[in-house]
C-alpha positions as MATLAB code, in Angstrom:
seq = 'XXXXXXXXXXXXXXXXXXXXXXXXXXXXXXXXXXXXXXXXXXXXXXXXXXXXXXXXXXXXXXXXXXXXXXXXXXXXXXXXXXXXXXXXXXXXXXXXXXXXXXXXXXXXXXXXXXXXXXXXXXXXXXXXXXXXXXXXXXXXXXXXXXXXXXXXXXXXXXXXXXXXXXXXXXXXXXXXXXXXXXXXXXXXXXXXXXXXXXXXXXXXXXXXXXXXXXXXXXXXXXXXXXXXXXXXXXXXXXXXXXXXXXXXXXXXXXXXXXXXXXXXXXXXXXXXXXXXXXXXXXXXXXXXXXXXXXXXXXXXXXXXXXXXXXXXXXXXXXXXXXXXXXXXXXXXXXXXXXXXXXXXXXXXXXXXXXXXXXXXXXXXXXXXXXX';
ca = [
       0.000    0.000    0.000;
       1.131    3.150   -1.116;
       2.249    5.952    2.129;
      -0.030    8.603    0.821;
      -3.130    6.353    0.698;
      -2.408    4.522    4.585;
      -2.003    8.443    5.989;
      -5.137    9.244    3.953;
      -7.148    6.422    5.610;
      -5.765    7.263    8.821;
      -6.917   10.913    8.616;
     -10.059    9.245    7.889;
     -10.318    7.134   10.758;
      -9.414   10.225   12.759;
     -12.366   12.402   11.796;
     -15.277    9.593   10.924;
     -15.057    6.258   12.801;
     -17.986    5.178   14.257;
     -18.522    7.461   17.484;
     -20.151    5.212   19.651;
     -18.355    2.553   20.139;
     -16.365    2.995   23.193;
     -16.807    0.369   25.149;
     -14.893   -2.534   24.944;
     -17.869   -5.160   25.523;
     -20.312   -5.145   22.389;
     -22.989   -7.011   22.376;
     -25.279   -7.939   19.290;
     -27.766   -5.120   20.583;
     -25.570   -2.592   19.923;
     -24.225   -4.552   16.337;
     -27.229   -5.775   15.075;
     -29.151   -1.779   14.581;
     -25.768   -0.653   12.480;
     -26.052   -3.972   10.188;
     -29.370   -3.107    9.405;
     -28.724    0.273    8.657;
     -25.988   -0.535    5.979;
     -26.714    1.118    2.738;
     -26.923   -0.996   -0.783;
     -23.497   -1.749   -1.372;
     -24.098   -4.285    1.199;
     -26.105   -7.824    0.955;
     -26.638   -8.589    4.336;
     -28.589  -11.795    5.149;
     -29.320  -14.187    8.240;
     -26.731  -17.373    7.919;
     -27.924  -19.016   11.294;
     -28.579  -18.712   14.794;
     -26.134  -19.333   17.828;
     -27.074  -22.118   20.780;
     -29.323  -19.228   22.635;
     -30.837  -18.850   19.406;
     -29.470  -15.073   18.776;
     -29.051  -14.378   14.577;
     -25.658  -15.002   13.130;
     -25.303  -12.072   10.237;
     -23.258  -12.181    6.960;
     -22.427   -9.273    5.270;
     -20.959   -9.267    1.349;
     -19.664   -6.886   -0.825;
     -18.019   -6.157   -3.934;
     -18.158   -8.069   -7.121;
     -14.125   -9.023   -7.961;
     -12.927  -12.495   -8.328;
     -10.571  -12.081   -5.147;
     -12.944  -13.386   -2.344;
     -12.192  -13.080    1.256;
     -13.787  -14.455    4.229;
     -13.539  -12.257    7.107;
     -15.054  -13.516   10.493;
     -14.649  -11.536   14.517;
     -15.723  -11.914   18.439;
     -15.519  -15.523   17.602;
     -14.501  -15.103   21.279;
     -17.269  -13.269   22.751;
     -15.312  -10.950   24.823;
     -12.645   -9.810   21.358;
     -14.795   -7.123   20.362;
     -12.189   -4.426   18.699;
     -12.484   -6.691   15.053;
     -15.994   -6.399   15.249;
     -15.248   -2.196   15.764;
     -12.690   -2.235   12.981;
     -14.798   -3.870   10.298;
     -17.863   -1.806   11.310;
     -15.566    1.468   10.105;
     -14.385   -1.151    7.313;
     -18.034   -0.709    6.505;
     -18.152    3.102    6.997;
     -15.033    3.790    4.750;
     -16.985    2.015    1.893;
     -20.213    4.073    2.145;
     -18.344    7.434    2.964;
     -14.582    6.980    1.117;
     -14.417   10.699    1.010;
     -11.241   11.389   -0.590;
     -10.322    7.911   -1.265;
     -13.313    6.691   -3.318;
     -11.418    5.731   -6.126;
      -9.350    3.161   -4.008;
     -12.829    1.972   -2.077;
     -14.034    1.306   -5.627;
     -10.310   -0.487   -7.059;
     -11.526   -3.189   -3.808;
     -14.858   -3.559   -4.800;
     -14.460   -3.948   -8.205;
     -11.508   -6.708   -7.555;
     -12.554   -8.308   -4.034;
     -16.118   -9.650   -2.808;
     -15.822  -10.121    0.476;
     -17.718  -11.935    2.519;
     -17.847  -10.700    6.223;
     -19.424  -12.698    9.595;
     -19.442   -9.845   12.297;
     -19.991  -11.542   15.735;
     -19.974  -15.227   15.011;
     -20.082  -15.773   19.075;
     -23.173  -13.574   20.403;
     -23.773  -15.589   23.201;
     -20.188  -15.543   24.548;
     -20.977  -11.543   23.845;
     -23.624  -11.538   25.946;
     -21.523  -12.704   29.178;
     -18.409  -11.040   28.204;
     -16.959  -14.288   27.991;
     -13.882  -15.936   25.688;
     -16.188  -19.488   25.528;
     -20.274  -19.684   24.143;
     -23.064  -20.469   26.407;
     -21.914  -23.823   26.910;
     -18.205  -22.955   27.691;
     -17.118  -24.281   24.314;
     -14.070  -22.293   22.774;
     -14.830  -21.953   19.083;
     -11.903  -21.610   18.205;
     -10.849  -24.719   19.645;
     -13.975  -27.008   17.773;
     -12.866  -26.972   14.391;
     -13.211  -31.007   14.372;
     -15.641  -31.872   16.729;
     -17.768  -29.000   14.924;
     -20.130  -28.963   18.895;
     -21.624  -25.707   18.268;
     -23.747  -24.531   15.740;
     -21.503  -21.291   15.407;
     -18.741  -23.517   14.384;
     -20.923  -25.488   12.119;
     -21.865  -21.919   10.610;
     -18.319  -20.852   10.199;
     -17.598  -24.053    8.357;
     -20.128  -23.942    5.902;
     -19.855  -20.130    5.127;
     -16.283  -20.965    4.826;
     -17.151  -24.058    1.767;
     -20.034  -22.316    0.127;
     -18.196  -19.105   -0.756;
     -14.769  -20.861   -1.152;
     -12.211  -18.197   -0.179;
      -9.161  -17.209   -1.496;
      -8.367  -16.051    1.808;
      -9.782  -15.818    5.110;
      -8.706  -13.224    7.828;
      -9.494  -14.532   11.672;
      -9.878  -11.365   14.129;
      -8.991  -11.959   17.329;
      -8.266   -9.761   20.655;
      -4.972  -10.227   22.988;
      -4.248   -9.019   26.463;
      -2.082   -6.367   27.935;
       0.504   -8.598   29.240;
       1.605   -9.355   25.801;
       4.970   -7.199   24.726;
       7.409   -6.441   21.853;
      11.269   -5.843   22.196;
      13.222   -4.293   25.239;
      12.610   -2.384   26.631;
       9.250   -3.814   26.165;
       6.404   -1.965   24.653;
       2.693   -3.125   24.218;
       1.870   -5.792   20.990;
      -0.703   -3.532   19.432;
      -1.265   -5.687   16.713;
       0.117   -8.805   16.267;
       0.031  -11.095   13.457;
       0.093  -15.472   12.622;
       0.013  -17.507    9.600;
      -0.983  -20.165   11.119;
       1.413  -23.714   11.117;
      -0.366  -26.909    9.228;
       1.513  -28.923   10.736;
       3.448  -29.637   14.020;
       6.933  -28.992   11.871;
       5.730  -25.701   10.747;
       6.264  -26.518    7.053;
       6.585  -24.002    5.024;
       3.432  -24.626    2.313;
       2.248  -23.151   -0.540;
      -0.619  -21.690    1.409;
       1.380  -20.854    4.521;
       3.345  -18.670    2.056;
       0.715  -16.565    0.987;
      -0.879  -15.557    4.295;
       2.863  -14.666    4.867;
       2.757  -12.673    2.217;
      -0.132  -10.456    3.209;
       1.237  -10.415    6.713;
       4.322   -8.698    4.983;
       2.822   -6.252    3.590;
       0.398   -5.109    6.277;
       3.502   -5.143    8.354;
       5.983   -2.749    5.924;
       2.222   -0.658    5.381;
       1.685   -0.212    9.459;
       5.660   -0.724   10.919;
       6.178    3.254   10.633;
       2.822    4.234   11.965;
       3.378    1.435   15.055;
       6.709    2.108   15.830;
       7.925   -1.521   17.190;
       4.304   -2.724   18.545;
       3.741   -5.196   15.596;
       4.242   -8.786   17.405;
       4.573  -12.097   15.339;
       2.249  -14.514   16.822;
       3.433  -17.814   18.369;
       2.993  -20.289   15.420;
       3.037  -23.390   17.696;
       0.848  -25.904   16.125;
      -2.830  -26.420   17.267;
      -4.382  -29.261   15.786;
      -8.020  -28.210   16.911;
      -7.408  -24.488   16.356;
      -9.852  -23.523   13.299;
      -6.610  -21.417   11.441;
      -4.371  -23.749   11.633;
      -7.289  -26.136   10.280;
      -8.629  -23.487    7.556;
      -4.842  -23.470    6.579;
      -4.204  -27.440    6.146;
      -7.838  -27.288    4.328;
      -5.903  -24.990    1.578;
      -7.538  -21.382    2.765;
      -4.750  -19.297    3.285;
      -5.560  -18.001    6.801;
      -4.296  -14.695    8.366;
      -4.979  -14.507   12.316;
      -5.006  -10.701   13.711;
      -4.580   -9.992   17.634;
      -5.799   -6.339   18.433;
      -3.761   -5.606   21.561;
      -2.888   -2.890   24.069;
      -1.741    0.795   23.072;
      -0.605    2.950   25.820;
      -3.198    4.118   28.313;
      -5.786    2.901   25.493;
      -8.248    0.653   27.319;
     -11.280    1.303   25.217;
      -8.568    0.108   21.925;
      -9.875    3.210   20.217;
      -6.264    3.697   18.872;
      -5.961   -0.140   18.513;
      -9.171   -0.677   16.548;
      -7.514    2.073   14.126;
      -4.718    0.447   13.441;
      -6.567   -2.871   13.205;
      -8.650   -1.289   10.578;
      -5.556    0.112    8.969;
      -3.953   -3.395    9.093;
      -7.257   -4.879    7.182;
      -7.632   -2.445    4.347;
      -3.355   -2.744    3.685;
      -4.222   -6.547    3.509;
      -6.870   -6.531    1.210;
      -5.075   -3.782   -1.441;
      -2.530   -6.163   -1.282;
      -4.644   -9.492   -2.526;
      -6.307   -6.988   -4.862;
      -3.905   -6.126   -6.449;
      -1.975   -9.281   -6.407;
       1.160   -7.514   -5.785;
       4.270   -9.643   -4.328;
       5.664   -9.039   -1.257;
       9.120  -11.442    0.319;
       7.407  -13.745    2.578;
      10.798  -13.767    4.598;
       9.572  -10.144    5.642;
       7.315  -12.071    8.188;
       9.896  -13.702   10.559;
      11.788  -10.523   10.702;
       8.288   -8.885   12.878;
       9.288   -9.970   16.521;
       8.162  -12.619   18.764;
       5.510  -12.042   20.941;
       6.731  -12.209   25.015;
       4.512  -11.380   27.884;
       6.720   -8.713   30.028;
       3.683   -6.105   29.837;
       1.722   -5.073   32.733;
      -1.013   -2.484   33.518;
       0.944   -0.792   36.337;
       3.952   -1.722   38.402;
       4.279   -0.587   42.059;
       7.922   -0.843   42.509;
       9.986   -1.741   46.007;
       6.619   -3.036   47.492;
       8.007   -4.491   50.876;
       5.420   -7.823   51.858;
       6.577   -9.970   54.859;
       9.930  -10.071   54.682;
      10.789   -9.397   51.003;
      10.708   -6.584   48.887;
       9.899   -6.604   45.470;
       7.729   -4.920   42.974;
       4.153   -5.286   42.509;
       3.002   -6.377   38.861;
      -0.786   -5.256   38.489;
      -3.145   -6.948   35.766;
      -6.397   -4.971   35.191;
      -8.679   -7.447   34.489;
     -11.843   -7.232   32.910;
     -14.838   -8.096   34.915;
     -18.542   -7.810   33.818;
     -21.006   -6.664   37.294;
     -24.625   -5.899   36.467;
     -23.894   -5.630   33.265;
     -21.264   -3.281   32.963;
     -17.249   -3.441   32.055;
     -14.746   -3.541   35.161;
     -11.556   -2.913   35.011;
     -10.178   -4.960   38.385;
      -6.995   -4.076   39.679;
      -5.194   -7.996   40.109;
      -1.875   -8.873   41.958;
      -0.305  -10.525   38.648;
       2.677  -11.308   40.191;
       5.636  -10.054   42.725;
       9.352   -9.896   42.187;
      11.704   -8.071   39.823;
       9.953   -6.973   37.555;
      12.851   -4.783   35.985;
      12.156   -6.372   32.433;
       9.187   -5.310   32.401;
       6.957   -2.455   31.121;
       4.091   -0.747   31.914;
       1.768    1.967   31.497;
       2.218    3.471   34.861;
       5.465    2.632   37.464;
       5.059    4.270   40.315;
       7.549    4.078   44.117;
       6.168    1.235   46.715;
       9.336    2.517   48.783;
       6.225    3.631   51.225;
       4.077    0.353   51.287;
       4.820   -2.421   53.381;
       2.128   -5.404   53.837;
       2.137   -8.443   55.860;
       1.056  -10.473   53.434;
       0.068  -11.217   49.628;
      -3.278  -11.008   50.925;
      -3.038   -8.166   52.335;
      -1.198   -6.512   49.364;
      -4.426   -7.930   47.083;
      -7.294   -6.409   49.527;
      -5.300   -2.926   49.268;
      -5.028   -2.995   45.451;
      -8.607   -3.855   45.655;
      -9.698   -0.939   47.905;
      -7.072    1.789   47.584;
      -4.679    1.596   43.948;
      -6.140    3.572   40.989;
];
């Protein structure tokens, strides 16, 4: 993708994103009225109905011979995919300045789109469906009628390649010092020797390029995905089943906890890929092991030279999400206790002051007292 056209749809993310969609749980309330209200580029239809018997949407567009499947919050509580292709949808009905390359992608891609393919787990704010199944995890067994859905989507419209969104947490890093894996990326393995296949390739390929299109704007907060072998995982399945598969993790940006900056540069990261495929343009697959590994040494805030008992040590804090009556928590968690000198943060304060008795006692005072 060419500079001028990424800082064009940057500027347009900027000024006409979708406005209300700040919080980080979405539920199929909130998707389901902005579906509806999509103009006539769009086909949308009904393709099923989850376990709780909530509608499973599809959304196509375009008319090209590149098709792409494109499917989010198949973990109920990954919502910033869902964000990013609803302003995916926005940029195509209002281009502004870039309507010429909205129309290069519809007249070369048709691209098939399943928004929400977990509504129950959306409901609960949970990772697993109303029966604690992890869809991504039931590729073979095929136990839930999302997964079932997802399959035959996938057959019936036959992509050339399919683009799995996915959110990670904080804790995951980039480099050292360590800074926050705002987006990371996986072509997923097809086998458990990570072979390097035709198919694997490809998705390599696009990885590439959405990498060299977003590495400037990200500044060393691209991550490369572990590419361990899953044998139920549905990308590394899609993969062996000859769909070139392209797994996105929307992570953490600095002090960004609704991901408005992340679902940005996730939307960024999908429109790069899809230039790319249409206009088959090469890009050196080799690009993709140069993005670095993903490690987990990021926290949410570190209280350093915490004194508990008889040890000092620092205090690594995990906000974690928590739904209560129905509304997003952001729970201040004792992640772990140590040196944490390798680590980053958002916020590091001085513990020189604190001194607990125990790890208990350190937990009921984040609880109570830490902001």
């Amino acid at each position: 993708m060419k500079k001028a056209e990424l800082s064009g749809l940057a500027a347009w993310h900027d000024s006409s994103c979708i406005s209300n969609l700040e919080d980080r749980r979405l539920i199929l309330s909130e998707l389901e009225p902005l579906l509806r209200n999509l103009g006539p580029l769009f086909e949308l239809s009904t393709l099923g109905h989850s376990y709780e018997s909530r509608p499973i949407f599809k959304v196509v567009l375009g008319s090209g011979t590149r098709k792409i499947l494109i499917w989010t919050q198949m973990h109920g509580n990954e919502s910033t995919g869902t964000k990013a292709v609803l302003d995916f949808f926005n940029w195509f009905e209002n281009p502004g300045s870039q309507k010429s390359l909205r129309d290069e992608l519809l007249n070369s891609c048709t691209v098939c789109v399943v928004p929400m393919l977990n509504p129950d787990g959306a409901e609960r704010y949970s990772r697993l469906d109303s029966r604690g199944i992890d869809l991504n995890r039931d590729v073979l067994e095929k136990k839930a009628p999302e997964s079932l859905l997802l399959q035959e989507v996938l057959k019936a419209f036959d992509p050339h390649y399919c683009f799995n969104m996915h959110d990670q947490r904080t804790i995951f890093s980039v480099g050292s010092p360590p800074k926050p894996a705002t987006l990371s990326f996986l072509a997923p393995s097809e086998d458990e020797e990570r072979s390097l296949t035709e198919g694997r390739i490809g998705t390599m390929e696009v990885i590439a390029a959405m990498f060299n299109a977003l590495k400037g704007e990200l500044k060393g907060r691209i991550g490369r995905y572990t590419d361990e072998f899953y044998p139920a995982a549905t990308g590394d399945n899609f993969q062996r089943m000859g769909y070139s598969t392209v797994l996105i993790e929307s992570g953490h940006f600095p002090d960004d906890y609704p991901r408005k900056q992340t679902r940005k540069y996730t939307f960024l990261a999908l429109v790069s890929g899809l230039v790319h495929i249409a206009r088959d343009l090469k890009a050196n697959f080799e690009t993709y092991f140069e993005i670095p590994d993903n490690e987990k040494f990021y926290l949410d805030r570190i209280v350093k030279n915490v004194k508990i008992g008889d040890d000092r040590g620092d205090l690594g804090i995990y906000l974690k999400e928590t739904l209560v009556d129905g509304q997003l928590q952001f729970k201040p968690t004792l992640d772990r206790f140590g040196d944490l000198s390798g680590y980053g943060a958002d916020q590091i304060v001085s513990g020189d002051h604190l001194t607990f008795s125990s790890r208990e006692d350190a937990e009921n005072w984040l609880a109570i007292e830490f902001i």
